[in-house]
C-alpha positions in Angstrom: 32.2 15.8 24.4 33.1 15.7 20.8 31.1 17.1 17.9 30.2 13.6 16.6 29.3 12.2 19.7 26.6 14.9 20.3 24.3 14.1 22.6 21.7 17.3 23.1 21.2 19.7 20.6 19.9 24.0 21.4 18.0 25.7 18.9 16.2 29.0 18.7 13.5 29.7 16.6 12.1 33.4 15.8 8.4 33.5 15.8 6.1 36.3 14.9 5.6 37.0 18.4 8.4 35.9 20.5 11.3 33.8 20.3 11.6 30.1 21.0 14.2 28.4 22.5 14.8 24.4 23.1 16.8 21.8 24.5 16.7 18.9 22.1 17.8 15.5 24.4 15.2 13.1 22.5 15.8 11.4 18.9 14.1 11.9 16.9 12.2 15.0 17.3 9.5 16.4 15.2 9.4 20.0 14.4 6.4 20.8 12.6 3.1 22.9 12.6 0.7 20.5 14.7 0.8 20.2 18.1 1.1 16.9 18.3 5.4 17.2 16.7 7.5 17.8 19.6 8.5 20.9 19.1 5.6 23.3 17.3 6.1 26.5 15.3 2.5 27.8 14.6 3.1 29.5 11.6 1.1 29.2 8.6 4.6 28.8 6.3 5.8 25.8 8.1 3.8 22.1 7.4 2.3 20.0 9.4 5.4 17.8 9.8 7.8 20.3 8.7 11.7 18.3 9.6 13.4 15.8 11.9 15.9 16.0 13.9 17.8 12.4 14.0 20.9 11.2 15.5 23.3 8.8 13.6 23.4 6.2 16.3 27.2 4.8 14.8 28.5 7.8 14.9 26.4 10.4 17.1 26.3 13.2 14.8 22.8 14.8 14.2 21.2 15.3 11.5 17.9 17.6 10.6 16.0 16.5 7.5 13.1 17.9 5.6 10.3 15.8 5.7 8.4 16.8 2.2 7.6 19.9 3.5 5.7 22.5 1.3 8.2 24.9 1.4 11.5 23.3 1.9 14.6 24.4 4.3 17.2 26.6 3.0 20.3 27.3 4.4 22.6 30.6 2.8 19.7 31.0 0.6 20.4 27.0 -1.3 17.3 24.9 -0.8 18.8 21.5 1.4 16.8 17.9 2.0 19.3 17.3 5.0 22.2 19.3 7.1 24.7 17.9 10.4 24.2 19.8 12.7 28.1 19.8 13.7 28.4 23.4 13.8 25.7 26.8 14.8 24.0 27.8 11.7 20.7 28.8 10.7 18.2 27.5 8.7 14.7 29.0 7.2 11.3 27.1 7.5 8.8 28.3 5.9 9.3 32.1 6.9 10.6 31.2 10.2 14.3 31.5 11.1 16.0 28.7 13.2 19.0 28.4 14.6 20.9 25.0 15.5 24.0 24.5 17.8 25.2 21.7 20.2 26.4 24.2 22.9 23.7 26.5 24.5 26.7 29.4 23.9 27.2 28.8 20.6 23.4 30.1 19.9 24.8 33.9 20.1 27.7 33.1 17.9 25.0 33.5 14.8 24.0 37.3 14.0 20.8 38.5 15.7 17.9 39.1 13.5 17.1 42.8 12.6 13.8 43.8 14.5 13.6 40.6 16.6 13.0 41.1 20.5 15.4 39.9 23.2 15.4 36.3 23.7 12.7 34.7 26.0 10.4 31.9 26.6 7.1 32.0 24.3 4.0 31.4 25.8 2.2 29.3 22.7 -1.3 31.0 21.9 -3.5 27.7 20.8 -4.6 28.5 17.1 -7.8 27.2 15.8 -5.5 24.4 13.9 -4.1 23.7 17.5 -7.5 23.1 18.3 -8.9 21.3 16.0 -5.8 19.0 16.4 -6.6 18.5 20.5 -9.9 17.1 19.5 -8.3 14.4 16.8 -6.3 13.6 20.0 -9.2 13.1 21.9 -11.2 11.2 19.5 -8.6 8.9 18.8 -7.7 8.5 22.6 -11.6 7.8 23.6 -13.8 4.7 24.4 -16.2 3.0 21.4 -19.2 4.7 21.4 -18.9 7.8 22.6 -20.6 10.9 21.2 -19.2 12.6 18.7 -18.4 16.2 19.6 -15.8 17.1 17.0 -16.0 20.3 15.4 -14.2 22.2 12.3 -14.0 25.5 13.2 -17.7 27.3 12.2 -19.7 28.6 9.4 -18.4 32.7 10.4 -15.1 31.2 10.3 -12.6 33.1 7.7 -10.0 30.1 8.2 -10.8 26.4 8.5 -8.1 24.0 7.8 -8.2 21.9 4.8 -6.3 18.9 4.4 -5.4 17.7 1.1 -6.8 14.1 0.4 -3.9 13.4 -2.3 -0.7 15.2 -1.2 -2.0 15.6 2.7 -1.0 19.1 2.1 -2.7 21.3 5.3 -3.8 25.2 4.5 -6.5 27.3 5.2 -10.0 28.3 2.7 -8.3 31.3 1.4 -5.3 29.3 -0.3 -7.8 27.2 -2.3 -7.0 27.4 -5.8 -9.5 27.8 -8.5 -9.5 26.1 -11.5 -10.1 27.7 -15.1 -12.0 27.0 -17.4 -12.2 28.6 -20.6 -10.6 26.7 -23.4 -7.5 29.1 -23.5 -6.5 29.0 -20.8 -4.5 25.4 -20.7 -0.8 24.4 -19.1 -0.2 23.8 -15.4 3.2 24.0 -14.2 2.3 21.3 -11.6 -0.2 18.6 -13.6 1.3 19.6 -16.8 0.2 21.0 -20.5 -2.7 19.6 -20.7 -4.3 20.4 -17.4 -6.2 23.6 -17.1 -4.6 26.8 -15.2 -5.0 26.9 -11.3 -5.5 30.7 -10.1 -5.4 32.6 -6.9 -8.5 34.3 -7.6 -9.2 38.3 -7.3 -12.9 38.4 -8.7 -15.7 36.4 -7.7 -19.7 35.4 -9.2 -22.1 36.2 -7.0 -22.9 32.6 -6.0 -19.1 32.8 -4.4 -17.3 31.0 -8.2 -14.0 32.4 -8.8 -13.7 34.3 -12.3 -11.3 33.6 -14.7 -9.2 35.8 -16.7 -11.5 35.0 -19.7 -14.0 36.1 -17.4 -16.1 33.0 -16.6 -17.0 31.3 -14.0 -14.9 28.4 -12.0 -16.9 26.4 -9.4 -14.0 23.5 -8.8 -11.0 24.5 -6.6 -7.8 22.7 -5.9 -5.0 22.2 -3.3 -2.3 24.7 -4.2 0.0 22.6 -3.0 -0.4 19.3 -5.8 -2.6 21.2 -7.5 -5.5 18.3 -7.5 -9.0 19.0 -7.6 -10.2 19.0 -4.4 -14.5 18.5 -4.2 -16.3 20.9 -2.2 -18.3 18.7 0.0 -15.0 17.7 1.0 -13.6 21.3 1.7 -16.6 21.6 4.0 -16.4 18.3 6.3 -13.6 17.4 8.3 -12.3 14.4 6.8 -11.6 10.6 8.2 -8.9 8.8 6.6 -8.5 5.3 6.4 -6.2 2.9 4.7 -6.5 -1.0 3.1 -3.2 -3.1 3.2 -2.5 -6.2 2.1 -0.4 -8.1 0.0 -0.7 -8.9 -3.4 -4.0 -10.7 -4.6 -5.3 -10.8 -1.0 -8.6 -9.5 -2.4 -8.4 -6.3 -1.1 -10.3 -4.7 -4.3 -12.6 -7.4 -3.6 -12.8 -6.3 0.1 -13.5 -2.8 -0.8 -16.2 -3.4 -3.5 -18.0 -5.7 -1.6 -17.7 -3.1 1.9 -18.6 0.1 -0.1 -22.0 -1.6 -2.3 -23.2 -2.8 1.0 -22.4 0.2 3.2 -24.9 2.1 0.6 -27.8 0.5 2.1 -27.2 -0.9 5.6 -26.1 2.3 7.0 -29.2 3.9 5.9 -31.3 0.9 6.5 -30.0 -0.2 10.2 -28.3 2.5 11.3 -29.7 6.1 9.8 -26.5 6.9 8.3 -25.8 8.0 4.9 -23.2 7.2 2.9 -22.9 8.7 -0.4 -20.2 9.2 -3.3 -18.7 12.6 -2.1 -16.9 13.0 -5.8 -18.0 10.6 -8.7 -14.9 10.9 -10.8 -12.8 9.9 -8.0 -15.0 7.1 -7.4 -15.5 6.0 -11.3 -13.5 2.9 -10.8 -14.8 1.7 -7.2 -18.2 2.3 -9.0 -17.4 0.3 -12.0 -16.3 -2.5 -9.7 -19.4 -2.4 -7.8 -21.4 -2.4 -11.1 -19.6 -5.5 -12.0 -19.8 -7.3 -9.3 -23.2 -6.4 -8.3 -25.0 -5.3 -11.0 -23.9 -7.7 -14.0 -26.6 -7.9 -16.1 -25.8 -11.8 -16.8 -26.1 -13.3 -13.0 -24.5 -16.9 -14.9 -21.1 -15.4 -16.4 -17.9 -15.8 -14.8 -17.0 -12.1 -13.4 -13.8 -10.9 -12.2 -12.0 -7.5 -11.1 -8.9 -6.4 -13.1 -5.4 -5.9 -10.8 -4.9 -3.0 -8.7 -2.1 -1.6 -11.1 1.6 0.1 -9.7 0.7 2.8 -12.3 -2.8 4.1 -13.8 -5.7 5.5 -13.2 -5.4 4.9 -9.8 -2.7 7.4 -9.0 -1.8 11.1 -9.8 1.6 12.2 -11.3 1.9 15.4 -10.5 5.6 17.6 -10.6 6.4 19.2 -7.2 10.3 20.5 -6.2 10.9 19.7 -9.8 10.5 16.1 -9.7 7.5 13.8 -11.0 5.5 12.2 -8.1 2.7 9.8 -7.8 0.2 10.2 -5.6 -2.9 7.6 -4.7 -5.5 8.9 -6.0 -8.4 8.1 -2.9 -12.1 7.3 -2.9 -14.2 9.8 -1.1 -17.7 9.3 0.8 -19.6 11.4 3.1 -21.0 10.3 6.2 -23.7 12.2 7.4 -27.0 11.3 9.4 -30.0 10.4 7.6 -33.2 12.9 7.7 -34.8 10.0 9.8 -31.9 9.8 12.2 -33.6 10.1 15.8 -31.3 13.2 16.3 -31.5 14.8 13.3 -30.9 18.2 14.3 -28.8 17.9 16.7 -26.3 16.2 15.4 -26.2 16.8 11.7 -23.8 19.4 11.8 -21.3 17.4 14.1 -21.4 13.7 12.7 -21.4 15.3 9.3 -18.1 14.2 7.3 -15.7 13.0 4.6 -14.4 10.0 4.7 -11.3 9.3 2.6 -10.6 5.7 1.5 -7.0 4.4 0.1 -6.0 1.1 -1.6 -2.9 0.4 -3.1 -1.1 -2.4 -5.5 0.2 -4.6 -3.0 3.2 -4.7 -4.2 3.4 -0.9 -3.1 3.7 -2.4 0.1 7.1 -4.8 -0.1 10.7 -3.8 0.6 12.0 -1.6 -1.4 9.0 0.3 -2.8 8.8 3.5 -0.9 10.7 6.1 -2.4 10.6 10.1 -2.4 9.5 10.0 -6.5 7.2 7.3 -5.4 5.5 8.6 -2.1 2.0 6.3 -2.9 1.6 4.9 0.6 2.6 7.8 2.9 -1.2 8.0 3.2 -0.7 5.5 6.2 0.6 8.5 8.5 -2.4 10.2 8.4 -4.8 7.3 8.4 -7.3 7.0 11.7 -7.3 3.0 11.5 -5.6 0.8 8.7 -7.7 -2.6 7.4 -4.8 -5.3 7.1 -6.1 -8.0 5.4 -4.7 -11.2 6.1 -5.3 -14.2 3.8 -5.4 -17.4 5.0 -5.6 -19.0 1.6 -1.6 -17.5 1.3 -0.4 -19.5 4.4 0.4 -23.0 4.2 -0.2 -23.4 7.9 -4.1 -22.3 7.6 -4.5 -24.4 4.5 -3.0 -27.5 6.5 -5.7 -27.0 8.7 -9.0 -26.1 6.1 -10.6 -29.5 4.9 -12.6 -30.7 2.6 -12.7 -27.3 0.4 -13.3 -27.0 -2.6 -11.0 -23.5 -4.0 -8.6 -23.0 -6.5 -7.2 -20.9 -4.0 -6.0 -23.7 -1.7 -4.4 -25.6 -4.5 -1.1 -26.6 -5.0 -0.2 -24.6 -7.5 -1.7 -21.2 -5.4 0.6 -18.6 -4.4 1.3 -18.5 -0.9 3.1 -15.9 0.9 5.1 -14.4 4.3 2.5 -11.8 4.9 4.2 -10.3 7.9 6.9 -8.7 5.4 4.2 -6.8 4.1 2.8 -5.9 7.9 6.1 -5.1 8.9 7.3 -3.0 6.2 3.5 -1.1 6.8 4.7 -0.6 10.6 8.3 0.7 9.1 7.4 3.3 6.8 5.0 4.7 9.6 7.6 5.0 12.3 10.1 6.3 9.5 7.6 9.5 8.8 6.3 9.8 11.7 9.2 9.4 14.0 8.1 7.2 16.3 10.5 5.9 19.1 11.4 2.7 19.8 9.0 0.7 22.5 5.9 3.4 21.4 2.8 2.5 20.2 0.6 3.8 17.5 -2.9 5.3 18.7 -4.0 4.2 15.2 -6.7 1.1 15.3 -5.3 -1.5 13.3 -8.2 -4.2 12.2 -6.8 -7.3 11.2 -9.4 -8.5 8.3 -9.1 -12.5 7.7 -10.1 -12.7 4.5 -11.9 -15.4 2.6 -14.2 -17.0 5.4 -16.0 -19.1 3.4 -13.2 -21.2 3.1 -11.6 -21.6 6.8 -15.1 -21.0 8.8 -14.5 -24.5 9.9 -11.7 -23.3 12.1 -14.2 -21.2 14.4 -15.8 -23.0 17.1 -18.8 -21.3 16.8 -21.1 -19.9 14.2 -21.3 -16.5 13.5 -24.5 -14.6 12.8 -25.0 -12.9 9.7 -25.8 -9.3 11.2 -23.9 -8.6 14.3 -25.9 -5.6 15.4 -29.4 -5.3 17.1 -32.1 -3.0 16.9 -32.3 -0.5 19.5 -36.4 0.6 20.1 -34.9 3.4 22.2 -32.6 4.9 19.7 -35.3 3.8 16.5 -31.8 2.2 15.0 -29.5 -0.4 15.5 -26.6 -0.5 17.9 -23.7 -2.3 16.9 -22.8 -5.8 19.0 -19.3 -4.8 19.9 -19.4 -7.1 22.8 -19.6 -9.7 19.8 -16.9 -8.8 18.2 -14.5 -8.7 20.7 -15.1 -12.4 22.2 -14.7 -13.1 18.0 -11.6 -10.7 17.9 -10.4 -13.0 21.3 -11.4 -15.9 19.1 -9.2 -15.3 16.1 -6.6 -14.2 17.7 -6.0 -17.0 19.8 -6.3 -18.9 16.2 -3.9 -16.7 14.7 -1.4 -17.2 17.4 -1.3 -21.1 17.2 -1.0 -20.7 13.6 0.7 -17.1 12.7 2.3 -15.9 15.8 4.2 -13.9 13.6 1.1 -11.7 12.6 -0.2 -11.4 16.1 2.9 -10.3 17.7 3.7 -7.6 14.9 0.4 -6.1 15.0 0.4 -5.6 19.1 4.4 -4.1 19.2 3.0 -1.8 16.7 -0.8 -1.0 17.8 -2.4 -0.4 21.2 -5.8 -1.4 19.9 -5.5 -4.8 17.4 -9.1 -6.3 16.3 -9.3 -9.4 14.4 -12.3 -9.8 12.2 -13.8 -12.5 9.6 -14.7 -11.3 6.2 -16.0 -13.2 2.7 -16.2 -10.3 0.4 -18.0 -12.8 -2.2 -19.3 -15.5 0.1 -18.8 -18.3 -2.6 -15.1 -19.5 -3.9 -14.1 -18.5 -7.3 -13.7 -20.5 -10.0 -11.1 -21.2 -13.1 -12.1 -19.7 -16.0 -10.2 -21.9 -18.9 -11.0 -19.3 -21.5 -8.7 -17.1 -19.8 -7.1 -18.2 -17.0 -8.4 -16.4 -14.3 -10.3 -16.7 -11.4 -14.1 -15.6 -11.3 -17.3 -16.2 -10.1 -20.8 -16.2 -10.6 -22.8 -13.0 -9.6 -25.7 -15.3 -8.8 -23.3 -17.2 -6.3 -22.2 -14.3 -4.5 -23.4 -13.5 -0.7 -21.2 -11.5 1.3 -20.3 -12.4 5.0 -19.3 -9.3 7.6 -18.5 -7.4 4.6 -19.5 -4.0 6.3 -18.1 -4.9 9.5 -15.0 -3.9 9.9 -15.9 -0.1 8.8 -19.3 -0.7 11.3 -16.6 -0.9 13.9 -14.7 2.0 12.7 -18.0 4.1 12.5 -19.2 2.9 16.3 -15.1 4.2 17.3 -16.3 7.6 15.9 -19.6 8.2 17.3 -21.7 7.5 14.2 -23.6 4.4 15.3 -23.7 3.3 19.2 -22.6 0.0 20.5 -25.4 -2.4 22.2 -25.5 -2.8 25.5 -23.4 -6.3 26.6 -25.2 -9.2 27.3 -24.1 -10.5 30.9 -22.8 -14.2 31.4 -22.2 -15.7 34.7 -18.2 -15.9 35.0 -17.1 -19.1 36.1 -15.7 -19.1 39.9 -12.6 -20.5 39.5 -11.1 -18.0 36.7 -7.6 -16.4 37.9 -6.3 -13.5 36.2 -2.9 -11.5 36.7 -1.8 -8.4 34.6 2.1 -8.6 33.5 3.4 -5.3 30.9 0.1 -5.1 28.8 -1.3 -8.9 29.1 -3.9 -10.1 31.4 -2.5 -14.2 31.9 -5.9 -16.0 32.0 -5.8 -19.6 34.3 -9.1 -21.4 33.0 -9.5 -24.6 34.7 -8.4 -27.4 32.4 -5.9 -25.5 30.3 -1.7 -26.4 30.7 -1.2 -22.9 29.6 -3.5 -19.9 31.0 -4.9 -17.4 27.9 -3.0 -14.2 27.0 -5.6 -11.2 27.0 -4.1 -8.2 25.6 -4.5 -4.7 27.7 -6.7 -3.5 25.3 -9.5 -6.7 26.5 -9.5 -4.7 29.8 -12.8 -4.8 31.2 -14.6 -6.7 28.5 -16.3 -10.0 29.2 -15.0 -13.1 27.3 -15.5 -16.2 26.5 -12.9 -19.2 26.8 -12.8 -20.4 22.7 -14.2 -24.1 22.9 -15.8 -23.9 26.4 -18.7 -22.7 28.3 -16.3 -20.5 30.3 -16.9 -16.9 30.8 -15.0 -14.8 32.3 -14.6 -10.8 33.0 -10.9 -8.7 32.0 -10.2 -6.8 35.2 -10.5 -3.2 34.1 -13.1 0.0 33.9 -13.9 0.0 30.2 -16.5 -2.7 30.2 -18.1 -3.3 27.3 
């Protein structure tokens, strides 16, 4: 076998407490912090998802590159993004020592390290990250409306694991930067001149501020990786991180205004959740848009949110490895249970969290966009479940299909658009980071939102009721109606793949769990405004449709709110169903063609769009 036609690789990592040795046959392979990379070095010096090792499938050589880590590789003391692996060398992560061949032998051709033991298999010790990492596995991999159980480390605890909401950046409490400030003491190396000094501090107030070296008192801290300012209620609650795509002018700042103002009260109201502004500088803008749509003092004038920018306030530049980067710049909430949840005490400690909200320009999002200055979307690795919004006012084959509406949007002169590019290159830049295989599935939920209701309702066979939850008298709150939303997730699907197969099938290569939800953000079409162009509308017009559903959903996956119990139909006799790969083939009496159920269906009772027919999704998880 040939040096470029390499088909295992050996390495042999130094630890602390042992050393490690692998046989690499899988491409690519993570090496990184978490447990969750395929090969894990618990150190503190190497990140999360540290480097990759890839194989060059033309000409078989591999490769190992850096994957933005914190601290770089270096290789004869020179910083490298990317080295071949065609010959045994050794490479530094972090403070850990590696060494790479593609013979087994060729390991002992590199100089022992001084003070290192004898070569042997290392029995992993599980570190509190390592920990805290099974139990996002476990959340991620379990049923709706389970109880929530996750925990982030304790209050005695000297080291609890922060994640960076801008740069992602993990480290534990005692790396928090502080951030000056006395007047003097002005000029960042990271943010810049006129950003006030971060500090390591030595000194401390006795309410726990760091001091200053002009002696005064700093309450804020920040990441000392980007350097950002990082709130405190979000230092102390584990965060949730979720991500809004969609292409340009789909509505999504629409989406999110109208999801956020109406979260504020029917979470407390129906549910006994709380949902609060963790940070209200990093929320100024979502708050502005909520105070124009919601709160305009003139109910008659013709309103309208400005374009989610490529550059502005809505990002950070920040300088890291000597080159300027922007990062999104996210909207943070905690989620907490109200004083009048019914279980207050138990479970304020454990449902208690930040959730971390990203929207981008859509343009962000199309071929060509991602690049290492310009890193804005990378917040999709780390994202729980993804919002895709999908407008059906873009695609010529829904608005063949929507009569007898009235919308600027569905006239001939509207924009329309191949929204799958944008999907797809989502579902690229995710396997590129990540290093997903080929044929694998994400555990991320991905919720496709179909925007715009108000205009293609039409297309549903039946009407949808305004709240899709119920009050529990057992619980003293409402329970979610996922059962609902499924047969409506069934419903739109089947819609979709008449109309947009394309969608549906690049969702479920990409997803184990696809939704598909209605939303009207506004309720009411827009209308022209001559003065200027635009499209607006008329506070006193607007009336949101399942605006807070697709985060109720998230919420219920989470433990936060339950789900109600299903409602049982009687499933029509005659129903066949078979299971081929991951789709249930439905025969319903009448039909040429039986139904495709996805996997994910299993054991939920549906109904047949159009008919009276029910029938039950052979499986355990019933709904």
């Amino acid at each position: 076998m040939s040096k470029n036609d390499a088909q295992v690789c050996y390495m042999r990592a130094y630890m602390p407490d042992g050393v490690l040795e692998k046989r690499i046959e899988m491409f690519p392979c993570r090496i990184g912090r978490q447990n969750s990379n395929d090969i894990t070095l618990a150190d503190p010096s190497v990140s999360s998802l540290h480097a990759m090792l890839t194989k060059d499938e033309e000409g078989g050589s591999i490769h190992l590159e850096d994957q933005f880590s914190t601290n770089g590789m270096f290789r004869d003391g020179q910083k490298v993004q990317s080295v071949v692996i065609d010959h045994p060398q050794r490479i530094v992560m972090g403070r850990i020592y590696i060494d790479f061949a593609l013979n087994e032998d060729e390991l002992d051709v590199l100089p022992p390290l001084q003070g290192q033991p004898a070569p042997q298999k290392q029995e992993k010790k599980e570190t509190p990250e390592d920990f805290r990492n099974k139990e996002l596995e476990e959340l991620a991999a379990s049923p709706v409306n389970r109880s929530a159980t996750f925990t982030w480390g304790n209050a005695n605890s000297a080291h609890r694991g922060i994640i960076c909401p801008h740069c992602w950046h993990s480290f534990d409490v005692s790396e928090f930067l502080f951030i000056a400030r006395h007047q003097s003491l002005m000029g960042d190396p990271v943010l810049g001149a006129d950003a006030a000094q971060r500090f390591l501090p030595s000194r401390f107030t006795p309410e726990g501020n760091a001091i200053d070296a002009a002696g005064m008192s700093c309450p804020d801290m920040a990441c000392p990786h980007c350097h950002l300012r990082i709130p405190q209620a979000a230092a102390e609650m584990p965060p949730l991180f979720l991500s809004i795509v969609g292409a340009t002018a789909s509505g999504k700042s629409y989406f999110l205004t109208s999801m956020t103002w109406n979260l504020r009260n029917t979470l407390s109201r129906d549910f006994a959740i709380s949902f609060t502004d963790t940070d209200a500088v990093n929320n100024q803008i979502l708050n502005e848009f909520e105070e124009t749509v919601f709160l305009a003092s003139d109910q008659d004038a013709l309103v309208a949110l400005r374009k989610t920018e490529l550059q502005g306030e809505l990002y950070n530049q920040v300088l890291l490895d000597n080159m300027l980067i922007n990062l999104p710049s996210p909207f943070l909430f905690t989620v907490a249970p109200a004083e009048h949840h019914p279980m207050y005490e138990k479970v304020k400690d454990t449902l208690s969290r930040t959730l971390v909200l990203y929207d981008n320009a859509g343009e962000h999002f199309e071929p060509g966009m991602d690049s290492v200055e310009n890193p804005t979307t990378q917040h999709l690795l780390h994202s729980d479940t993804i919002f895709f919004l999908f407008d059906p006012t873009k695609d010529v084959r829904f608005r063949r299909r929507i009569k007898g509406v009235d919308d600027p949007q569905l006239s001939a002169a509207a924009r329309v658009q191949r929204q799958e590019i944008i999907l797809t290159e989502m579902i690229n830049r995710i396997k590129k980071y990540s290093g997903m295989r080929s044929g694998q599935k994400s555990r991320k939920t991905l919720v496709v939102v179909l925007s715009k209701y108000d205009t293609w309702r039409s297309l549903m066979s039946h009407d949808l009721p305004e709240e899709p939850w119920k009050w529990d008298s057992e619980l003293n709150t409402c329970a979610l109606d996922v059962p609902l939303l499924k047969n409506v997730s069934f419903e739109l699907r089947m819609l979709l793949d008449e109309l947009c197969p394309e969608i549906v099938s690049t969702a479920e290569t990409f997803a184990g769990e696809v939704l598909y939800l209605p939303n009207s953000a506004l309720g009411h079409s827009p209308e022209l405004d001559e003065d200027t162009g635009l499209l607006g509308i008329h506070p006193r017009d607007i009336e949101p449709f399942w605006a807070t559903v697709p985060m109720l959903y998230f919420l219920c996956q989470h433990g936060f709110i339950k789900a109600a119990a299903p409602e049982k139909h009687e499933n029509y006799p005659d129903v066949k169903c078979r299971l081929s790969g991951d789709i249930f083939f439905v025969e319903i009496p009448g039909r040429r063609k039986p139904l495709q159920v996805p996997h994910s269906f299993a054991g939920c009772q549906l109904q047949c769009p159009g008919t009276d027919i029910w029938f039950t999704v052979p499986g355990d998880n019933a709904q």
